[in-house]
C-alpha positions in Angstrom: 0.0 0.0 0.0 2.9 2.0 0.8 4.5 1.8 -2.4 1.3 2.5 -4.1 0.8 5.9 -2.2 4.4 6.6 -3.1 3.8 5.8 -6.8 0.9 8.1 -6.6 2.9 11.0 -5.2 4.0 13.7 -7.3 7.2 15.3 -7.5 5.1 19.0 -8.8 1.8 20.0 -7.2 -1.3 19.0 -9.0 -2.6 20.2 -12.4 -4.6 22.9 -10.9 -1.6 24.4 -9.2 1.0 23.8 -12.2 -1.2 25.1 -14.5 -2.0 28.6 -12.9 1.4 29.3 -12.3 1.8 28.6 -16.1 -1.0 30.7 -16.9 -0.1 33.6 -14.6 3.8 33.4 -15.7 2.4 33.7 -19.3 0.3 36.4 -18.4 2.8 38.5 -17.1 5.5 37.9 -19.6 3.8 37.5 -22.5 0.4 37.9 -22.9 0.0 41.7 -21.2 3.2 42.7 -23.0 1.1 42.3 -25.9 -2.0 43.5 -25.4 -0.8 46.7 -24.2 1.1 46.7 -27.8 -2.0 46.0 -29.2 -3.8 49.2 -27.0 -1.1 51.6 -28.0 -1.7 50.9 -31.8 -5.6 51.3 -31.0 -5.0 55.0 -31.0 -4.7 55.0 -35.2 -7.0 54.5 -37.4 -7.4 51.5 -40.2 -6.4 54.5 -42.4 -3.3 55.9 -40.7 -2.2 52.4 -39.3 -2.3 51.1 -42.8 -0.6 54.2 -44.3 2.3 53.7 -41.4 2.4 50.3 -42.2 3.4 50.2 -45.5 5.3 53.9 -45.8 8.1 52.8 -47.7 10.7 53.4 -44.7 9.2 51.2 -42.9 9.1 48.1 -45.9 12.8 48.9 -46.6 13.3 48.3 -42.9 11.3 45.2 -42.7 13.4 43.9 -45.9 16.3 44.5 -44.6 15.7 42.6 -41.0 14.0 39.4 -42.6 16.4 39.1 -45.5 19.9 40.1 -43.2 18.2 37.7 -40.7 17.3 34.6 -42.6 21.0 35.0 -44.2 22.3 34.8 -41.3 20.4 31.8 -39.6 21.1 30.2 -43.6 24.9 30.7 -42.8 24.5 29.9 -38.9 22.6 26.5 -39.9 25.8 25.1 -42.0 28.3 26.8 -39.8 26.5 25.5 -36.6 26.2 21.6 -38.0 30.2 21.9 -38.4 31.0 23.3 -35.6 28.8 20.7 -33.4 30.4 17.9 -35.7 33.7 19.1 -34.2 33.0 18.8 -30.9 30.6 16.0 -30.7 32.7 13.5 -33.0 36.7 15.1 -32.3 38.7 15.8 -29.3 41.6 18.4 -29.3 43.0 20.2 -26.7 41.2 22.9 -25.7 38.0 21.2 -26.5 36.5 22.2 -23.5 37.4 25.7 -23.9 36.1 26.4 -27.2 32.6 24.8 -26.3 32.4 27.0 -23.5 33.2 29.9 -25.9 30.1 28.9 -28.1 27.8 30.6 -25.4 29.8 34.0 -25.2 27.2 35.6 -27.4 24.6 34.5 -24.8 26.8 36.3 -22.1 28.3 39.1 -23.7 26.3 42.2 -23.8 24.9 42.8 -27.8 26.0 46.9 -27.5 29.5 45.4 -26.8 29.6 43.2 -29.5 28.0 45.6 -31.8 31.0 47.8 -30.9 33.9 45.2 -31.4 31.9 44.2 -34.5 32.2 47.5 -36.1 36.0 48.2 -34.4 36.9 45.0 -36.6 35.1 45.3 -39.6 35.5 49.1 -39.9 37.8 50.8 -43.1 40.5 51.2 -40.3 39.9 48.1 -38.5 42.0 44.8 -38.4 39.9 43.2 -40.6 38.1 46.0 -42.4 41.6 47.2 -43.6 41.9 44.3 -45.0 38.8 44.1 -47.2 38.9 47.3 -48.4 41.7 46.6 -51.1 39.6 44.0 -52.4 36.4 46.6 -52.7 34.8 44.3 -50.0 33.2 46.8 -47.4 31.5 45.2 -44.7 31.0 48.1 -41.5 27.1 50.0 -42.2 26.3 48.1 -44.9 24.2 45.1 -45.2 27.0 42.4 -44.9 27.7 44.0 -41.6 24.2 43.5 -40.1 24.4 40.0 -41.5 27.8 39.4 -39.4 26.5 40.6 -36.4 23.3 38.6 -37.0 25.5 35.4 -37.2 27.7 36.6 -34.1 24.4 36.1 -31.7 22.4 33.4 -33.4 25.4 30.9 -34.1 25.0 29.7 -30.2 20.9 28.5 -31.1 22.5 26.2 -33.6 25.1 24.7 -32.0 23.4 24.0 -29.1 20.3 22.8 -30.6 22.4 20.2 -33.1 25.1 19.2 -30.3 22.4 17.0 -28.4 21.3 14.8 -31.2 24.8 14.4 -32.6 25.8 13.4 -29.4 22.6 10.9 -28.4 22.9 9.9 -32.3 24.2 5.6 -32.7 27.1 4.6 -34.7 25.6 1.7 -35.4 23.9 2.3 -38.5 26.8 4.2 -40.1 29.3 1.8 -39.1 26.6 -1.1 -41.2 27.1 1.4 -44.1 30.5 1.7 -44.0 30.9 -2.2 -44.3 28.5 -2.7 -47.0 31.0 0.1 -49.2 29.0 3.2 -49.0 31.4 6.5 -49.1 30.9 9.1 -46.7 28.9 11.5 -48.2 26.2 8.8 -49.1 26.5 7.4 -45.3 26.2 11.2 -44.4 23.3 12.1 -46.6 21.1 9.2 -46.2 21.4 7.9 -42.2 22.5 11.3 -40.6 21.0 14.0 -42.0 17.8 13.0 -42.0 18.1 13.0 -38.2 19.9 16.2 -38.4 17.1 18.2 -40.3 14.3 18.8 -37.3 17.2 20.3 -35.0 18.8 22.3 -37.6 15.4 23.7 -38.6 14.6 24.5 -34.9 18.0 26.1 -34.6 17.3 28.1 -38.0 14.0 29.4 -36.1 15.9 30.4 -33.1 18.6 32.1 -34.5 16.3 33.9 -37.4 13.7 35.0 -34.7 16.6 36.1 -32.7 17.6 38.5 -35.4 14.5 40.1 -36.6 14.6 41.5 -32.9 17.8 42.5 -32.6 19.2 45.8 -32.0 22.0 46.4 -29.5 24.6 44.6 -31.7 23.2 45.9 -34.8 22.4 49.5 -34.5 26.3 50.7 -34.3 28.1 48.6 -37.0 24.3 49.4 -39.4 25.2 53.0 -39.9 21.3 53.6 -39.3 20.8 54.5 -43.0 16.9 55.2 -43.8 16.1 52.7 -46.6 19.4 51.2 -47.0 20.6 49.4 -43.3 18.2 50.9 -41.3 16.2 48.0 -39.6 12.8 47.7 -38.1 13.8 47.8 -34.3 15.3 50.7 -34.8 13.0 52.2 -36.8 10.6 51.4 -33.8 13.6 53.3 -31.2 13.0 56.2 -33.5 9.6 56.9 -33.4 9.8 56.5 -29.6 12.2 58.8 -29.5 9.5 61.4 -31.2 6.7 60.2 -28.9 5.3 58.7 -31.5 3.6 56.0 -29.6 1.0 54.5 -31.8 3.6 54.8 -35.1 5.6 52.9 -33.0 2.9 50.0 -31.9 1.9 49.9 -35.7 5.3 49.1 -36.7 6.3 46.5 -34.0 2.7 44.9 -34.5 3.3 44.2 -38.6 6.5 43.0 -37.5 5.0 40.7 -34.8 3.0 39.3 -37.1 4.9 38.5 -39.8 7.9 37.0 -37.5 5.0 34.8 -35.9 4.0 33.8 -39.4 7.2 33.1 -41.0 7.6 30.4 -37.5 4.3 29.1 -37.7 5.6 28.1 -41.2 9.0 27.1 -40.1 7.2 24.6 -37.1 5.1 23.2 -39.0 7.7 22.2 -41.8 9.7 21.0 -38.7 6.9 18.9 -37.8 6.5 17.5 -41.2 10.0 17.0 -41.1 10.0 14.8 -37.9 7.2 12.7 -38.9 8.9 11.7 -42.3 11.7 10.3 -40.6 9.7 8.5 -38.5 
């Protein structure tokens, strides 16, 4: 009887309690932070929210921060398989060392990457210098926003590819190894496949991560209107002119169209998932 009253117990209150501190965590974090977006855009008008909505500013911003942002998770996604191939399947010295560096962007403040960003990349900086013979410029242009893009979303990759890598059996590949397949083939048809729902879910991560970006972003951008200025700090600007409800408009297109493009990216994950099953 004993063990059947232990069995029964729970290591987490009951569903009642669990769930209203899941409801009232959302509620606080996310779903007020929203609705009071939602009230400060009520102040416009269907007329003046659609004419701030699609003021060609604000599309060139929007196009800049989804294309600079799925580049960037594009290039993170290869870069991030590589890297978590490296340390999953390899030891080295310093192994240790540089996985522990993989979070930095995590720890590191985005202003203060945003600034060693642009001190690097700059026409006088160690690297910028040397682009700049080749007619490569990469400080407040484009290319720059997608660099800093990759700086902070590389870490959603790698961590989100590392697990399965790591959990992954050898079994399989050794069985095509023996049977004479080459290593692309053994690559392409028994590891990737597993690879594809984490690499998508790290592309999410690290493309969501950019379209809200700013700190990193706003100094090595330039902040050009309709050539690197993007939508978060298009938002910043309008706040900075007390332009509340221009500013709701804005971040609520943007909102929507970020939650679109990862409904879109989920659900291809999920179709993913079930066709390797």
């Amino acid at each position: 009887m004993s063990q059947v009253n232990a069995a029964r117990r729970r290591v987490l209150p009951g569903f009642g309690l669990t769930l209203g501190y899941s409801v009232l965590y959302l509620s606080l974090v996310v779903l007020i932070p929203l609705s009071a977006l939602l009230l400060n855009s009520t102040g416009l008008s269907w007329d003046k929210f659609w004419h701030v909505a699609t003021d060609p500013r604000v599309l060139a911003s929007y196009k800049i921060s989804f294309l600079t942002s799925a580049a960037a998770a594009l290039i993170d996604s290869i870069l991030g398989l590589l890297i978590a191939w490296v340390l999953v399947r390899y030891e080295f010295p310093g192994k240790r060392l540089f996985d522990a560096l993989i979070d930095l962007p995590f720890a590191l403040p985005t202003a203060v990457a945003g600034v060693a960003l642009t001190a690097l990349y700059s026409q006088n900086g160690w690297i910028g210098s040397l682009l700049e013979p080749l007619g490569i410029k990469v400080a407040f242009t484009q290319l720059g926003i997608t660099i800093a893009l990759m700086f902070i979303g590389i870490p959603f990759v790698v961590r989100t590819v590392q697990p399965v890598l790591q959990d992954a059996e050898r079994d399989a590949e050794e069985a095509a190894a023996t049977l004479g397949a080459k290593r692309f083939r053994t690559f392409r048809t028994i590891i990737l496949p597993e690879l594809i729902p984490p690499l998508l879910t790290g592309f999410a991560l690290a493309f969501a991560r950019g379209i809200g970006e700013y700190g990193s972003v706003v100094f090595i951008s330039g902040n050009m209107p309709m050539k690197t200025e993007i939508a978060p700090l298009l938002i910043m600007s309008k706040l900075e002119q007390y332009d509340y409800a221009g500013a709701a408009a804005v971040a609520i297109l943007l909102l929507l169209i970020s939650f679109l493009l990862l409904l879109v990216i989920n659900s291809l994950q999920r179709w993913t998932r079930r066709s390797v099953r």
